[in-house]
Structures are given as structure tokens and as C-alpha cells.
C-alpha positions as CSV (number, residue, x, y, z in Angstrom):
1,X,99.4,131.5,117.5
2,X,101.1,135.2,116.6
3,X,100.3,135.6,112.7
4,X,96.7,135.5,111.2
5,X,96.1,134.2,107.9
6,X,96.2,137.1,105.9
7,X,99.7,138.4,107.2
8,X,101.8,135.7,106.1
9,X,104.2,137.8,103.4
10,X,105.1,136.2,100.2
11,X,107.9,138.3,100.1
12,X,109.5,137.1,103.2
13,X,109.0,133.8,101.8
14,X,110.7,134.4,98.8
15,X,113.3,136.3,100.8
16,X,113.7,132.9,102.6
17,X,113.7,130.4,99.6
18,X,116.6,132.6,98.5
19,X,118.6,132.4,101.4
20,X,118.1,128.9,102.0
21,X,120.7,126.9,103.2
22,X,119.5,123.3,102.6
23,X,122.5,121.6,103.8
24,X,122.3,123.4,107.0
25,X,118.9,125.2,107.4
26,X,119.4,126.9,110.7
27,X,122.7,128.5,108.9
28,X,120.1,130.2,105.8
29,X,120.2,134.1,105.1
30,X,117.2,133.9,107.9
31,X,117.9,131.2,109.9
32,X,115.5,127.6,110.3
33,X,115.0,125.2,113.1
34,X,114.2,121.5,112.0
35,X,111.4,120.2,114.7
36,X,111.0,117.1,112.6
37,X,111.3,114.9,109.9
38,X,108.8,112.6,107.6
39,X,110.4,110.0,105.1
40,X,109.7,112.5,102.4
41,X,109.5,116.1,103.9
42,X,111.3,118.1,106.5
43,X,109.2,119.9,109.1
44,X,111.2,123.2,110.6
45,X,110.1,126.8,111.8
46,X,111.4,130.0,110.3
47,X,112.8,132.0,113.2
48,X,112.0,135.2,112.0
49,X,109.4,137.3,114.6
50,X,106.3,137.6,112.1
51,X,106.3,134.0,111.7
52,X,106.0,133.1,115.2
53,X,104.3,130.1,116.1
54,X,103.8,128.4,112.4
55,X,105.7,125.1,111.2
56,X,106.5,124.7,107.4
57,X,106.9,121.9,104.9
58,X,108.3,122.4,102.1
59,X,107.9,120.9,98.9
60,X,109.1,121.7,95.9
61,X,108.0,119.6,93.4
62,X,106.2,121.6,90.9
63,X,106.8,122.3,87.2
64,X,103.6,123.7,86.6
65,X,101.0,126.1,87.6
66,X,98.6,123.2,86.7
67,X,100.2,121.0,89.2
68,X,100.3,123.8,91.9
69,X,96.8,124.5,91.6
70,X,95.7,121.4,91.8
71,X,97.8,120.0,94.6
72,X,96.5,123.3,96.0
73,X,92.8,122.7,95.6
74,X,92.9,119.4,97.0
75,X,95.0,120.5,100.1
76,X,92.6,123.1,101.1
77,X,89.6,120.9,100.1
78,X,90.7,117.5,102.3
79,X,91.6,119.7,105.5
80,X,88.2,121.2,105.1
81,X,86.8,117.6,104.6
82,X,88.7,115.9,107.4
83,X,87.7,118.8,110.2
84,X,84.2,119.6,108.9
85,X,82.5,116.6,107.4
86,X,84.5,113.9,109.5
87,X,85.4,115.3,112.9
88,X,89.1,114.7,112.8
89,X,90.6,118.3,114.6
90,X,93.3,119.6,112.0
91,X,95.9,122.5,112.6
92,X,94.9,126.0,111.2
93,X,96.8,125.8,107.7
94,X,97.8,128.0,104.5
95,X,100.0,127.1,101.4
96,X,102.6,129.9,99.6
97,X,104.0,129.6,96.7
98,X,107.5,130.4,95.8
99,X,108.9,130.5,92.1
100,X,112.8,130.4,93.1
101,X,114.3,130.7,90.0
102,X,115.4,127.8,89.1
103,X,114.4,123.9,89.3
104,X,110.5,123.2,90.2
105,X,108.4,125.8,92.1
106,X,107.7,125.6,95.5
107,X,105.4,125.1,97.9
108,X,105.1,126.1,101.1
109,X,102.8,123.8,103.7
110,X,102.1,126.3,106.4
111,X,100.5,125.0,110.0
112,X,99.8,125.8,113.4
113,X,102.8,125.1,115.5
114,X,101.4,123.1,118.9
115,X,103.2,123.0,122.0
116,X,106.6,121.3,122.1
117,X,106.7,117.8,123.4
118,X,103.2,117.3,122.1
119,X,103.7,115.1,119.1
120,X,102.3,111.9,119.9
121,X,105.4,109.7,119.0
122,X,107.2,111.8,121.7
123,X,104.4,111.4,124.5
124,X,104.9,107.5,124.1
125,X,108.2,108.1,126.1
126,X,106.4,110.3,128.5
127,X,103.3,108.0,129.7
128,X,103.1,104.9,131.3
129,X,101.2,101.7,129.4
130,X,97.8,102.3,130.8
131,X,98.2,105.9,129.0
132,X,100.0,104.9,126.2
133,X,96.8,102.3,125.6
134,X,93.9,105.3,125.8
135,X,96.3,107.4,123.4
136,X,95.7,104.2,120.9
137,X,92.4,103.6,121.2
138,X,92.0,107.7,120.7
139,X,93.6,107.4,117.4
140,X,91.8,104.4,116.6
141,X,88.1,106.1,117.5
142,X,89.9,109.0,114.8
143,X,91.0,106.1,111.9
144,X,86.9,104.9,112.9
145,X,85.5,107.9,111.6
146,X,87.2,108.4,108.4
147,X,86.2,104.7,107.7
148,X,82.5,105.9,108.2
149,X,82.7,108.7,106.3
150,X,83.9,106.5,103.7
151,X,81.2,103.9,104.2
152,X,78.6,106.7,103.8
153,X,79.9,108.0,100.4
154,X,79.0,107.0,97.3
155,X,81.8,108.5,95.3
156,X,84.6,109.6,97.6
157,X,87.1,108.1,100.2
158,X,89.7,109.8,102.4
159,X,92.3,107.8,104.0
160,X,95.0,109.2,106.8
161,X,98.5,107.9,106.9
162,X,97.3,107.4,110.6
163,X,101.3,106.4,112.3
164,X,101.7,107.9,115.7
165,X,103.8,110.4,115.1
166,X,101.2,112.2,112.7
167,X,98.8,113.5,115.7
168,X,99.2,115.6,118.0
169,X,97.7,116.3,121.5
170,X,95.6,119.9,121.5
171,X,97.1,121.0,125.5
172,X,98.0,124.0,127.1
173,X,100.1,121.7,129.5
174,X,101.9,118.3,129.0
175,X,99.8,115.8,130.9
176,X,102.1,112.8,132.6
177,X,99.2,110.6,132.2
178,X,95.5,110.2,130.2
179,X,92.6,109.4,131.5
180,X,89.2,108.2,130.0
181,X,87.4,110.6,128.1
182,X,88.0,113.0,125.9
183,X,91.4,112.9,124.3
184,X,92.2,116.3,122.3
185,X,93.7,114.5,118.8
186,X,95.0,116.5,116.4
187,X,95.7,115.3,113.0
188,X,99.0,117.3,111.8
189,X,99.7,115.0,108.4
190,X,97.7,116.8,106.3
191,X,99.5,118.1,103.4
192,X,99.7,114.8,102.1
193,X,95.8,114.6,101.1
194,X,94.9,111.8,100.3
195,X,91.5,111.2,98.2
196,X,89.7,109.2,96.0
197,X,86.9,109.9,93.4
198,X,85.7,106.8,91.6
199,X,88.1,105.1,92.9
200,X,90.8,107.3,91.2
201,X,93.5,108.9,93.7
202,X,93.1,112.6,93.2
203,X,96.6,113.3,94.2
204,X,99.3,112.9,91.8
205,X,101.7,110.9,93.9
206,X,103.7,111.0,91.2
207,X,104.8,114.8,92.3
208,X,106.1,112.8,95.2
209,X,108.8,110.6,93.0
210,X,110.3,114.1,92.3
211,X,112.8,114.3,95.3
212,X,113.6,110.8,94.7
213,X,117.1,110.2,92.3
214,X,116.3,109.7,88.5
215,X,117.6,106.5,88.6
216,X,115.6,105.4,90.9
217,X,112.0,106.2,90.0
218,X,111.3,103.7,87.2
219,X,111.5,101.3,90.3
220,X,110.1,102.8,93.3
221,X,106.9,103.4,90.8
222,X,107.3,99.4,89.8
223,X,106.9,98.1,93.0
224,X,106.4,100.5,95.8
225,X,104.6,103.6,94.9
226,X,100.7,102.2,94.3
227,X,101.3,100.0,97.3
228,X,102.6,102.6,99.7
229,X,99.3,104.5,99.3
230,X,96.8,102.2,98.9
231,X,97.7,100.7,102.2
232,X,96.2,103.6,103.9
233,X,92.9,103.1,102.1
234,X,93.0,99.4,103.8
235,X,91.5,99.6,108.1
236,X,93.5,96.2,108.5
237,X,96.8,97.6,106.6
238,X,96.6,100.9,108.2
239,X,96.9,99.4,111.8
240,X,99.0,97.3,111.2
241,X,101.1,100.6,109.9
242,X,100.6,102.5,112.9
243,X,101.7,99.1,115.0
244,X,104.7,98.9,113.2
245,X,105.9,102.5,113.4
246,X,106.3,101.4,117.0
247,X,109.8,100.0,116.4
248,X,111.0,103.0,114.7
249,X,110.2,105.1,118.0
250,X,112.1,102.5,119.9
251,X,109.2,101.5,121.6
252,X,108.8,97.7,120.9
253,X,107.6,96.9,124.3
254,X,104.3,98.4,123.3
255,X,104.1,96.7,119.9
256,X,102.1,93.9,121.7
257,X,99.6,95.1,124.1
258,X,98.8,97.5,120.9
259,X,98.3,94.7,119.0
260,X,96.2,93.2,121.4
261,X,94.0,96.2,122.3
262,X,93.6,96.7,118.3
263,X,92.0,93.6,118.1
264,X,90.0,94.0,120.4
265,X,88.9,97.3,118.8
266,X,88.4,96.3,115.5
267,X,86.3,93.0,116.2
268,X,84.5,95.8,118.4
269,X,83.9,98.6,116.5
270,X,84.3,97.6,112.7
271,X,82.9,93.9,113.0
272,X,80.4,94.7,110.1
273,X,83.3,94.7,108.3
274,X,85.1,91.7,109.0
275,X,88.5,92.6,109.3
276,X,91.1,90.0,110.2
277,X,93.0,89.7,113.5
278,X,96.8,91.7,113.2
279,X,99.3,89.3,114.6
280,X,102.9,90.1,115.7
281,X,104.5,88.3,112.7
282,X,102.8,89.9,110.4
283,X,103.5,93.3,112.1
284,X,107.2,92.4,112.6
285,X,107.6,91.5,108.5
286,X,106.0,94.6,107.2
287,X,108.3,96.8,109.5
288,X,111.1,94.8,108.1
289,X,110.4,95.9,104.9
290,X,109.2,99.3,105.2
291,X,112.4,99.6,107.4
292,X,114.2,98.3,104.1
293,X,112.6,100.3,101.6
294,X,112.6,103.7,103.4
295,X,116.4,103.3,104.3
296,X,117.4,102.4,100.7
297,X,115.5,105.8,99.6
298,X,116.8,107.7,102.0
299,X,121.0,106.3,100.9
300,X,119.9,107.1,97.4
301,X,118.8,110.1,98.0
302,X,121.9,111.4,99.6
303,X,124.0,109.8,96.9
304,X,121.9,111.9,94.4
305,X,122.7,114.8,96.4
306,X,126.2,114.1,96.1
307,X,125.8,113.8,92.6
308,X,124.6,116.9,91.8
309,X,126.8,119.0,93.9
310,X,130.3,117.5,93.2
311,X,129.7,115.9,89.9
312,X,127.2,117.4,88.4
313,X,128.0,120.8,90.2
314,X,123.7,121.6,90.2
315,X,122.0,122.8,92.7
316,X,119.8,120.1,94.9
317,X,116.6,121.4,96.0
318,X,116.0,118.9,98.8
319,X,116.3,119.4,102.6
320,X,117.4,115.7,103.7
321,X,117.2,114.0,107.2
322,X,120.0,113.0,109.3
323,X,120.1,109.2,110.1
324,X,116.7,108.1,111.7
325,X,116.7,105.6,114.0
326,X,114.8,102.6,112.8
């Protein structure tokens, strides 16, 4: 990586917020490059020389310093938590923020950029099943620790939104194939931190609700919004998450040997806590209606977007996907 901690400048930061183009990013005053895409956020790199070698998020969200700080906080605190005190490798990261001027304050998620090609949802394509099978029980032996770090705690529990294409393999060199032992995961998902205290989810999710349309959050907080997170909390739920995201990589061949080889797993490794066996009907009904729910929020989304700059003539502070594949 080219830039330490301590030289990442604010002021270029605020020079890019300005110059934003969020329509067309790689067309902005200094110039972007989207290198992915999350149902929420958009991942890109700033091609600007002193910024070399990081990948962004950018989230902005925020009304208050009260918010920022704390969404800060518990940023720092659950990378900390998930490379020190569980074991789960993390990117180097830093947060900015960015008052632009107008609408919420900003955010900036700042990471370690790895090597391209080295997302895991893109090495599925590249190995063959035998492969494909150690990179899942790798993730799995990562999902295992974080359930006994849980186990071990009185007060607090951390939970990963654990889908495929949120790790990462630590490599110098793409490998065309895996073989038993160690497997360099890294977990790159990690500015959506998610904790609880008592029981009580420390981050305001509710932040989150902010990109969606106005119209549309009464209903997403109804019926979606406690279920979409708590899932991740749940070792049966989360699995079967990371099973299903296999359709949306257009990998549905591999939906059942993972299913299969998770079983196996979890009767293996978590039997103490009974979980039941994943089958593919349950697998194929829960995509079907994440599928549903994510592609409604995206189409809403882009018809807020619409609203505010040809009706409402307002800026939209958004950076929104093209279509995704599902």
C-alpha cells in the first residue's frame, strides 16, 4: 500500500466531495473508478497519486456530529474487535469526514485496496469445485470464530454479514487452485459493524434507511429492516445467506455441494449448538425474496433520484449501481 495513515488529506477529500460527479464518478473534478458495488454502498478508488492503493465507501448519512461520532467509535472499535480479540484478518482502515455543504455529512470508509481479481465472489469463476469447496469451509472456520467469541461473552455479540463476496484472499499472486491448509481470508465488510450490547444493536441501522426514498422507509422499517440484520446474528440464517448469494454470482451449480459440505460443517463443528440441516428449498425461497426486496429498493431508489433532479430540481447525494445481475 502507497499512503500511511497519517497522510490521508482531508482537504483533498473535501476537494473530491466537491467535484463529485455521482451520476458518473469516473467523470468528477478528480476522477473515480467503481471496483464494486454492495446493495447499499458503492466501493470505488480515487485516482489521484497520493491515494494509491486505498478503496473508499462513501456514506453520507449523517445529520449530526453525534451520529458521526458514534458510527465512528463503533467502526474503529469492531475492526479492532474482529482482528484482535477474534482472529478474523481485516484490511488496514481509516474514516474522513466531509461536511459538503449541503444535505447530511459524510463519511468516508477508507481501506486497503488488495489485489485485483481477489474478491472471493470473483475467484469462484476462477477455481474448480474441489477449490471452490476449501474456499467455503475457510469462511466457515471464519463465521466459527465469531460464533465463539460470542459464546464466550457475557455482554457482547458481533455478527459478519459473512456472503462471499465480502472476503477477500490476502495473495501476492492469484492462485488457479487451493489447497488444504491455510487459507489467507480477509474480511473486507467492515464498515457495516455490526454489535450488540445487551442484546441492543449498537449501530443505528436506521442511518442506513437514509439513502432509501422517503416514501419508502415507513415500510422497509415495518417489515424488513430488524429482519435483515438480525439474520446475521443467527449461524443457521447466516449460511444459508452466504448459500443463497450463490445465485446472484451466477454460480448455482455450486449452491448444492455448498449445501452439502455446510452441513456437514455445522453438525461438525457447532453440534453443541444444535443447528438444523439447510435444505435447497429453503435456500432457493429466501434468495427469491431477498432477490425481491433488494431489486424493489434499488427501482425505488432510482425513481427517487429522478425525483429530485427533474422534479424536485435537488441535489441527490447517492452514488447508485447499474443493474446487478441477480
Amino acid at each position: 500500500m502507497s499512503v500511511d495513515a497519517h497522510t490521508i488529506s482531508s482537504e483533498l477529500l473535501e476537494r473530491f466531495e466537491k467535484g463529485i460527479d455521482l451520476m458518473n464518478p469516473h467523470e468528477s473534478t478528480i476522477p473515480a473508478r467503481i471496483i464494486g458495488y454492495g446493495e447499499i454502498s458503492t466501493i470505488f478508488e480515487i485516482l489521484e497519486p497520493s491515494l494509491r492503493g486505498l478503496a473508499f465507501k462513501r456514506l453520507p448519512i449523517f445529520r449530526t456530529e453525534e451520529e458521526i461520532r458514534s458510527y465512528e467509535h463503533l467502526f474503529h472499535e469492531y475492526n479492532r474487535i474482529i482482528e484482535k480479540d477474534i482472529g478474523i484478518s481485516v484490511p488496514w482502515c481509516s474514516s474522513v469526514k466531509i461536511d459538503p455543504g449541503y444535505g447530511n455529512q459524510v463519511i468516508y470508509c477508507i481501506q486497503e485496496k488488495l489485489i485485483e481479481g481477489s474478491i472471493c465472489n470473483q475467484l469462484l469463476h476462477r477455481f474448480n469445485l474441489d477449490s471452490n469447496i476449501l474456499l467455503l469451509q475457510a469462511v466457515l472456520r471464519e463465521m466459527k470464530k465469531v460464533h465463539d467469541f460470542n459464546a464466550s461473552q457475557r455482554r457482547m455479540e458481533l455478527a459478519l454479514d459473512a456472503q462471499i463476496s465480502n472476503w477477500a484472499l490476502r495473495c501476492e499472486t492469484l492462485p488457479d487452485r487451493l489447497t488444504e491448509g491455510s487459507i489467507p481470508l480477509v474480511y473486507i465488510d467492515t464498515s457495516t459493524p455490526l454489535m450488540r450490547i445487551d442484546g441492543r444493536e449498537q449501530l443505528d441501522t436506521e442511518l442506513f434507511l437514509r439513502s432509501a426514498p422517503s416514501f419508502l422507509v415507513w415500510l422497509i422499517k415495518l417489515f424488513f429492516l430488524k429482519g435483515v440484520v438480525t439474520r446475521y446474528y443467527d449461524p443457521h440464517l447466516a449460511v444459508v445467506d452466504l448459500i443463497a448469494n450463490l445465485y446472484k454470482e451466477q454460480r448455482d451449480d455450486l449452491v448444492e455441494p455448498f449445501i452439502a459440505e455446510s452441513n456437514r460443517f455445522l453438525a461438525a463443528e457447532l453440534s453443541h449448538m444444535h443447528i438444523e440441516p439447510i435444505t435447497l428449498k429453503e435456500v432457493r425461497s429466501y434468495y427469491r425474496e431477498d432477490a425481491f426486496i433488494w431489486r424493489l429498493y434499488l427501482g425505488l431508489r432510482k425513481f427517487d433520484r429522478f425525483l429530485h433532479r427533474n422534479v424536485m430540481k435537488k441535489p441527490y447525494m447517492y452514488i447508485l449501481p447499474g443493474k446487478i445481475k441477480r
